[in-house]
C-alpha positions in Angstrom: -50.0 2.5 20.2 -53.7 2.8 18.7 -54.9 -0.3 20.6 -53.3 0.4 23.4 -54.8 3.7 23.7 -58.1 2.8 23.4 -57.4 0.5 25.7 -56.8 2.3 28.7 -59.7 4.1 27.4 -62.6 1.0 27.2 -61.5 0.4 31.0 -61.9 3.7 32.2 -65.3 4.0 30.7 -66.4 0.9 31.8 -65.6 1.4 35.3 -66.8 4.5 35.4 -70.5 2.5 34.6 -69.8 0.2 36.9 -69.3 2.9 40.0 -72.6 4.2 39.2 -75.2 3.5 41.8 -78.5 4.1 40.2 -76.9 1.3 37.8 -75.9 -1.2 40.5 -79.4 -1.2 42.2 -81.6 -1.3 38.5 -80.1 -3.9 37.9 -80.9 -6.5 40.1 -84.6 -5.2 39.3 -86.7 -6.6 37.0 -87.7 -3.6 34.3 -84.2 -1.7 35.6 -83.2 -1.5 31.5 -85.4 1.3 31.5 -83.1 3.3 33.9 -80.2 1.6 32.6 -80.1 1.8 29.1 -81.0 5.4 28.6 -78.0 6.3 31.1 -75.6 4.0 29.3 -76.6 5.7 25.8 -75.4 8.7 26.9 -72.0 7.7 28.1 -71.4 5.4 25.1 -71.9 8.6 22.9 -69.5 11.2 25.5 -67.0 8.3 25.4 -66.9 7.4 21.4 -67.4 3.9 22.0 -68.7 1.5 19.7 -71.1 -0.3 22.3 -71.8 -1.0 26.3 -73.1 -4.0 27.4 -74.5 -4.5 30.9 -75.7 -8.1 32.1 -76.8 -9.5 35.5 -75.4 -12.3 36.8 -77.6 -14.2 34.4 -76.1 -13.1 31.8 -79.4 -11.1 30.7 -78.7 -7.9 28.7 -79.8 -4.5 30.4 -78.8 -2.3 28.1 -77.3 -2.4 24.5 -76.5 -0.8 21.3 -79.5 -2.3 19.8 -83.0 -2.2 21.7 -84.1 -5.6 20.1 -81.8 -7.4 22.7 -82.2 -6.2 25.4 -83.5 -8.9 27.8 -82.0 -11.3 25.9 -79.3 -13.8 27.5 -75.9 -12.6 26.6 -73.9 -16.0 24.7 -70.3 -14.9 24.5 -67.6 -17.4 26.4 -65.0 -14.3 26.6 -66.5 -12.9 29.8 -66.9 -16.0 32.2 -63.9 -14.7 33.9 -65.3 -11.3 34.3 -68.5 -13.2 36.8 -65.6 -14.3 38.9 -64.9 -10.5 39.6 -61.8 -9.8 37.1 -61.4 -6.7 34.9 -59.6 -7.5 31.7 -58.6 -6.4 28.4 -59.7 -8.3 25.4 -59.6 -8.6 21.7 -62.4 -10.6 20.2 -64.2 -10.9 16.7 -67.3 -10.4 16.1 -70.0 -9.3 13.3 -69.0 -5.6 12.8 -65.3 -6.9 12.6 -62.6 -7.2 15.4 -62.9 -5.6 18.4 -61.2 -4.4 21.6 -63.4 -5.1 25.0 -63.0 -4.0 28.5 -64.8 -6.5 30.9 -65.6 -4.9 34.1 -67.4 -7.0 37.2 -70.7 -4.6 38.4 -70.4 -4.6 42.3 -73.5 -3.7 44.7 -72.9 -1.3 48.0 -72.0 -4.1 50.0 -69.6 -5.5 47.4 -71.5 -8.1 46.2 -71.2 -9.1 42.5 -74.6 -8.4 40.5 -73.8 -7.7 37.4 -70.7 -7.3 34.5 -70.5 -4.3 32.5 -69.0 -5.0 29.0 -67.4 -2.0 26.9 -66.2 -1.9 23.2 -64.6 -0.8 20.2 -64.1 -1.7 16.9 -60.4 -1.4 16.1 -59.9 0.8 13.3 -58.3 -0.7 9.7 -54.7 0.9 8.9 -56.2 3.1 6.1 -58.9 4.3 8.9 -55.2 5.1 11.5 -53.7 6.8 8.9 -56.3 9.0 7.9 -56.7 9.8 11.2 -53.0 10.8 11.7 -52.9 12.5 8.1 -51.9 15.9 9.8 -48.8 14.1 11.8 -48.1 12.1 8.6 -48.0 15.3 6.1 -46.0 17.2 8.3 -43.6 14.5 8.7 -43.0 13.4 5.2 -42.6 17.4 4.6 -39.8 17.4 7.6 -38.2 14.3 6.2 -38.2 15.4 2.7 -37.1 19.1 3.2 -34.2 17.1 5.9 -33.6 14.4 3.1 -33.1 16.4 0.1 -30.9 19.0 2.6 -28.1 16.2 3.9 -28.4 14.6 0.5 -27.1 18.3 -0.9 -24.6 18.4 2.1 -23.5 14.6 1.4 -23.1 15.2 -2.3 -21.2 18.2 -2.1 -18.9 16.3 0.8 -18.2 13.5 -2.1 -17.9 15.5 -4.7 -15.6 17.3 -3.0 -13.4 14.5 -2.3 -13.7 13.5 -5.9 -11.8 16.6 -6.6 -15.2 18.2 -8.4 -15.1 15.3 -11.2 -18.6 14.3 -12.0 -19.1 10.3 -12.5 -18.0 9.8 -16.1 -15.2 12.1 -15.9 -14.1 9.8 -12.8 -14.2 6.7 -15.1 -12.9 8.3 -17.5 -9.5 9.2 -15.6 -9.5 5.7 -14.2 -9.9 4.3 -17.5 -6.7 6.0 -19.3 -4.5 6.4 -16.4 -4.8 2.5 -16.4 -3.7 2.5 -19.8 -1.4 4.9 -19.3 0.4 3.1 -16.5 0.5 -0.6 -18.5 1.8 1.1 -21.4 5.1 2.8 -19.7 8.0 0.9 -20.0 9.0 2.0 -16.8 7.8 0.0 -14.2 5.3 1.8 -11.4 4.4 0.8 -8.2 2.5 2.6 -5.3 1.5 1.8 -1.8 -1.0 3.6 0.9 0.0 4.7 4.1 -0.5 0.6 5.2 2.0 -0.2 3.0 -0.7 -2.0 0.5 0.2 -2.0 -3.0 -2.1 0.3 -4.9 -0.9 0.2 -8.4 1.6 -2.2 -10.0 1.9 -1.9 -14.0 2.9 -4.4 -16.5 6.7 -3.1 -16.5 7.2 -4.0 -12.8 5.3 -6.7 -13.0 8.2 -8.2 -14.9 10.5 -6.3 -13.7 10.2 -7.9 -10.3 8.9 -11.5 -11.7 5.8 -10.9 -10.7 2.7 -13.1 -11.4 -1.3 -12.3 -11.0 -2.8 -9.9 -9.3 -0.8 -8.5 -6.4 -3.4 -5.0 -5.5 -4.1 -4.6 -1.6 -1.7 -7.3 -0.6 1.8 -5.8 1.7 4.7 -4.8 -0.5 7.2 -6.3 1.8 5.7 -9.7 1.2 5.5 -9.5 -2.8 8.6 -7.0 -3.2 11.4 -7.2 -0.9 13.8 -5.0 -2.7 12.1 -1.9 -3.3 12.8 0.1 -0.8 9.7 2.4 -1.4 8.3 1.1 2.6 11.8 3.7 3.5 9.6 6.7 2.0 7.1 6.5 4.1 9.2 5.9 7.5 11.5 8.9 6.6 9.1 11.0 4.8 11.9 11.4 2.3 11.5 11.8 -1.5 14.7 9.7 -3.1 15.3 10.4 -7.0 17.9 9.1 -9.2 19.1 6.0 -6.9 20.4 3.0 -8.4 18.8 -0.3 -6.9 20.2 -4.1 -7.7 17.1 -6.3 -7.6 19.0 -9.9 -7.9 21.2 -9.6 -11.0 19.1 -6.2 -12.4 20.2 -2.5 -12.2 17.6 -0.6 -11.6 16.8 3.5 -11.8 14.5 4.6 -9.3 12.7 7.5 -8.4 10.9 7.1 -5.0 8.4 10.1 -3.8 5.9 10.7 -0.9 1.7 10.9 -2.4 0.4 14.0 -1.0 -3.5 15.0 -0.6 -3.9 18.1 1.4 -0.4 18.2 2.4 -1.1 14.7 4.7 0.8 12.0 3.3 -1.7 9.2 1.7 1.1 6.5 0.2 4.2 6.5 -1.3 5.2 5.8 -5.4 8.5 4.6 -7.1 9.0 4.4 -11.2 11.6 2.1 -11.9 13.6 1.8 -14.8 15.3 -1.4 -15.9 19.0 -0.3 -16.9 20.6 -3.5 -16.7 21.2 -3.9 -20.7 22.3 -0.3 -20.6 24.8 -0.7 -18.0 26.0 -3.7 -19.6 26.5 -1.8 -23.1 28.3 1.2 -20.9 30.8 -1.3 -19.3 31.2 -3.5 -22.5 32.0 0.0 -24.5 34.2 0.7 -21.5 36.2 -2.3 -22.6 36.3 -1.9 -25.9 38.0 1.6 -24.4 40.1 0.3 -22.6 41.2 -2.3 -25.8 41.5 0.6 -28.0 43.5 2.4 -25.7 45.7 -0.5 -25.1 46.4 -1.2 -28.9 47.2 2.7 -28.9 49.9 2.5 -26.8 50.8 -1.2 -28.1 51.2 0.8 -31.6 53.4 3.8 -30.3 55.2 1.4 -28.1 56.2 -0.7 -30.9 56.9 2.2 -33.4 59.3 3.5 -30.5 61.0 0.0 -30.6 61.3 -0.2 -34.3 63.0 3.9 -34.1 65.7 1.9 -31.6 66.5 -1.0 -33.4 66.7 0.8 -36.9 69.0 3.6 -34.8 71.2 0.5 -33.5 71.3 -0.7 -37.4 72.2 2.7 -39.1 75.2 2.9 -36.4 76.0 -0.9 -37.1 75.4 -2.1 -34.2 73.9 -5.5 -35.4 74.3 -7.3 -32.3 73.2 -4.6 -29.6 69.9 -4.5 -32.4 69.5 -8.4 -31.7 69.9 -8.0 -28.2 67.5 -5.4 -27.8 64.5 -7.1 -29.9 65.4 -10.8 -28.4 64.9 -9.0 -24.5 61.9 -7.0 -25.5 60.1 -9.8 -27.3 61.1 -12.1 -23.5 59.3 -9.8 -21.9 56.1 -9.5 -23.6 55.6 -13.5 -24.0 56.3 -14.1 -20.0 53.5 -11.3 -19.6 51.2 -12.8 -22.3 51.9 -16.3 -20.4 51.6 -15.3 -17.1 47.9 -14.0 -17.7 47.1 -16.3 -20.0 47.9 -18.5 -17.0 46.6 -17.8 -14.3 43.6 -15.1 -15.0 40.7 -17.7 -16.6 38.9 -14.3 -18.4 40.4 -13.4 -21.3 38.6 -9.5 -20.9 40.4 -8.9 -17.5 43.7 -10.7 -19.3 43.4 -7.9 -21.8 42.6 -4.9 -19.6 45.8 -5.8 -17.5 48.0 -6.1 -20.4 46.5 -2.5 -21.7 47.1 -1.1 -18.7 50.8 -2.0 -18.2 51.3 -0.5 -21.8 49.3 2.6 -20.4 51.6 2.3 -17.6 54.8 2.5 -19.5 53.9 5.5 -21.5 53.1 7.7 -18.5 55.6 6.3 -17.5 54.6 4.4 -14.1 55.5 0.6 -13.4 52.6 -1.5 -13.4 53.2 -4.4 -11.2 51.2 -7.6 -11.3 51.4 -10.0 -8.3 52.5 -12.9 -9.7 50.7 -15.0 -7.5 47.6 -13.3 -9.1 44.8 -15.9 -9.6 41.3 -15.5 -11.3 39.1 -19.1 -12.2 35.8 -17.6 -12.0 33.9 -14.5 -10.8 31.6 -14.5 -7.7 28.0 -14.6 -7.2 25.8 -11.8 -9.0 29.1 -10.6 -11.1 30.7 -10.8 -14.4 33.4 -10.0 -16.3 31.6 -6.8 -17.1 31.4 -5.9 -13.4 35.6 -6.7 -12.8 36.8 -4.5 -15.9 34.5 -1.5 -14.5 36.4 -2.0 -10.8 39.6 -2.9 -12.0 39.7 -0.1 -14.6 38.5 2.5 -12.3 41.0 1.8 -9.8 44.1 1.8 -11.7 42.9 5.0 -13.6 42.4 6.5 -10.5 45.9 5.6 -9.4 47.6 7.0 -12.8 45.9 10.1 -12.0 47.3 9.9 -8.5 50.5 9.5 -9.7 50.6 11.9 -12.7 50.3 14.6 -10.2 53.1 12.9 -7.8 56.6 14.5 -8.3 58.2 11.1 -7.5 61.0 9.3 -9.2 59.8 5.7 -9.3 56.4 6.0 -9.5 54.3 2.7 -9.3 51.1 0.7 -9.8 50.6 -2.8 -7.5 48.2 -5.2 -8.4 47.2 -8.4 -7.3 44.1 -10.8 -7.5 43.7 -13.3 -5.0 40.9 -16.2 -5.0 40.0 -19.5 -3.3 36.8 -21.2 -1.9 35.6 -18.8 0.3 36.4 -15.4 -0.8 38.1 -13.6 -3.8 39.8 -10.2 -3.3 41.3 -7.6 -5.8 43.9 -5.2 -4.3 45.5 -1.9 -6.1 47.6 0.2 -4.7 50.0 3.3 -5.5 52.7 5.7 -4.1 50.8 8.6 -5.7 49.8 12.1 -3.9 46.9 10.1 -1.3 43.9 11.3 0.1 43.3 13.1 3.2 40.7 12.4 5.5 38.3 14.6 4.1 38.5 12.8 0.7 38.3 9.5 2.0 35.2 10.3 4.0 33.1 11.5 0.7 34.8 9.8 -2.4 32.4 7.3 -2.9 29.6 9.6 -3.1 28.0 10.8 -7.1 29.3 13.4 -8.6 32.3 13.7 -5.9 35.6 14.6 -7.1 39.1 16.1 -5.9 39.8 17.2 -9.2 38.3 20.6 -11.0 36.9 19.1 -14.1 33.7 17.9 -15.9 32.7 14.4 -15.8 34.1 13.0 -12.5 32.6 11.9 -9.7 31.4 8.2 -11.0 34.3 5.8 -11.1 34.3 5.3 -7.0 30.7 5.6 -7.0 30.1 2.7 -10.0 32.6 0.9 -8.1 30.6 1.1 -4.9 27.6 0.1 -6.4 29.4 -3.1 -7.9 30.7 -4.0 -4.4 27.1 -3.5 -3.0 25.5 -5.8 -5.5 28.3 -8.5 -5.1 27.3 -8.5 -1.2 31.3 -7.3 -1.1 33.6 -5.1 1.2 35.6 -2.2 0.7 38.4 -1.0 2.3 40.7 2.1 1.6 43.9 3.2 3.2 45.9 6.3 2.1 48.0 8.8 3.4 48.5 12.2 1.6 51.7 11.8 0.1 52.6 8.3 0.4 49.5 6.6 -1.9 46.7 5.1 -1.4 45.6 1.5 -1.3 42.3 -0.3 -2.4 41.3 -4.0 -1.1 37.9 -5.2 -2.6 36.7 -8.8 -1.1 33.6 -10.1 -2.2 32.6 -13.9 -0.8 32.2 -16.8 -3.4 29.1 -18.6 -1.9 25.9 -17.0 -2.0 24.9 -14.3 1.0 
């Protein structure tokens, strides 16, 4: 900006020589550097410039800075062009360091080229600029610094702000335990931003969900399929306490929105693994159910024993006989029959408890028998039948203890092949109405006005779900109610 400045400024000056008559007519005179250089002194001093230079057109020096050469022959290459009647710009070195000239051809009145007037400057060094500008440089460092430390304020504050008013250390700190904190839960905890990017992913999910290696920023639906914690964020709906089956796990899981400022930044689930639990609940619900059955077995027999010794104190000997030959028939074809034809020996045994049950509430529980078990579906067990088949029969005793029928009675019957295998139980109990039917399989639901209902169905719905089953339910208030249960034996 500097050169180009003084520039504009060299060829002003040296046309303004050139235009001067008294100049153009001295110097095509002999002794005209006495009118000359006095003239040119005083323009070089009103127009700062370092030196003017003006030659004929033999390059002989009218006037100059220095006295001792004038008259001398000018040597300098640079200005050939300007005797060919150019004006030009020009940066050249010389002994007082590099300069900026303005070469300017010096025309007579009838436009004749007699002489070149040469102008110039010494360029100033960048310490010589700057002190020059040292007003405009204090006055903006002072701007900049009072604006610099003013948004740095505004910028900190802004972050801080954000940082929820934690200094640095205190923010490291946090990061530093909660990171602990979250590898040491044996719940598993997983969170995703509003991308659906998994945030955070602890050590208990990790193997909850098989996981390997680092799985932070990549999308949950890729490395998680079954969470279900995506659903959060599309229904901005908090889910707590729902049970999840990841493959052959039960899982606990509490699913929640993230809030910052009341805008919804991600989603979070905590997971708990309650597969060994729910296998100790269903394998103490067979022990139950064992107990129970030896129960009756024991007050059945004691009954039987009452009889026979009756039939022996009144001498009947033979009736006695009779009595134990027919009752001992009909326990072994039972015993056979499942022995049979159901391969599990813990659904064997909860049938045979439950027709004991049966007889002492006095209900007829009926067995189909075409009834045939060899193995359990995919993702089930043993565990998983008992809980269904247990439930359901329960819930038709209770049916049926509050019937006011005569013959009251229990149907079961488990069919199986290659493709499917289904477990049907039906009653002539009280039914359900519509209403019932509509909402029984829901937690905590129950027709009956006591404590602790409300889970059979809804266990049993959660079995059906994990087997990748159906369930279907027909019942009629006052004519009974009827449960079929299919589940397919291939792989979904």
């Amino acid at each position: 900006m500097t050169e180009s400045e003084l520039g504009q400024r060299l060829m002003t000056t040296a046309r303004t020589v050139a235009q001067i008559q008294s100049i153009q007519k001295s110097i095509q005179e002999p002794d005209g550097w006495k009118t000359i250089n006095p003239a040119v002194r005083r323009i070089r001093i009103v127009n700062d410039v370092t030196y003017i230079v003006v030659l004929n057109m033999d390059r002989i020096r009218f006037s100059d800075p220095l006295e001792s050469r004038i008259g001398t022959v000018f040597q300098d290459k640079h200005a050939e062009a300007a005797f060919a009647e150019h004006s030009y710009l020009q940066k050249v070195g010389g002994e007082m360091g590099t300069a900026l000239r303005a070469y300017v051809p010096l025309m007579d009145s009838q436009h004749q080229q007699v002489g070149v007037v040469i102008v110039g400057h010494v360029l100033p060094g960048i310490w010589e600029i700057i002190y020059q500008q040292r007003e405009n440089i204090v006055i903006t460092f002072l701007l900049s610094l009072f604006f610099g430390i003013w948004g740095s304020y505004l910028l900190a504050r802004h972050i801080k702000k954000q940082m929820l008013n934690l200094e640095p250390e205190e923010i490291s700190r946090i990061l530093v335990e909660r990171t602990a904190a979250f590898h040491a839960m044996r719940e598993g905890v997983v969170a995703i931003d509003i991308q659906e990017r998994i945030t955070i992913c602890n050590d208990k999910a990790k193997q909850i969900f098989h996981i390997e290696g680092d799985v932070l920023g990549k999308p949950i639906r890729k490395v998680i399929r079954d969470t279900a914690l995506p659903e959060v964020l599309e229904k901005r709906q908090n889910f707590f306490d729902h049970e999840l089956h990841v493959g052959n796990a039960l899982l606990w899981s509490n699913r929640f929105m993230i809030k910052v400022d009341e805008k919804v930044v991600g989603a979070m689930a905590i997971f708990q693994d309650r597969t060994e639990v729910a296998r100790m609940a269903e394998e103490l619900t067979g022990v139950r159910e064992f107990v129970e059955a030896l129960r009756v077995q024991n007050h059945e027999h004691m009954n039987r024993l009452h009889t026979i010794a009756g039939l022996l104190q009144l001498g009947q000997q033979e009736k006695a006989l009779e009595y134990l030959f027919d009752m001992n028939v009909q326990q072994e074809e039972l015993t056979s029959f499942l022995s049979a034809r159901i391969a599990d020996d813990n659904v064997a045994g909860l049938l045979m408890g439950k027709v004991s049950r049966g007889k002492e509430l006095g209900i007829r529980v009926v067995i189909d028998r075409r009834s045939h078990l060899e193995s359990f579906p995919p993702y089930l067990d043993h565990h998983n039948f008992v809980l269904i088949l247990g439930n359901l029969i329960e819930n038709a005793f209770d049916a049926l203890e509050q019937s006011d029928r005569e013959h009251k009675e229990v149907f079961i019957s488990i069919a199986q092949d290659e493709e499917s295998c289904s477990l049907l139980v039906d009653d002539n109990g009280i039914g359900m109405d519509h209403n019932v039917q509509q909402h029984m399989l829901e937690r905590g639901f129950s027709s009956k006005q006591t404590e602790h209902r409300g889970l059979g169905l809804y266990l049993v719905d959660q079995i059906v779900k994990k087997g990748r089953g159906e369930l279907s339910c027909q019942s009629q208030p006052g004519e009974g109610t009827s449960f079929l249960i299919t589940f397919p034996m291939k792989e979904v």
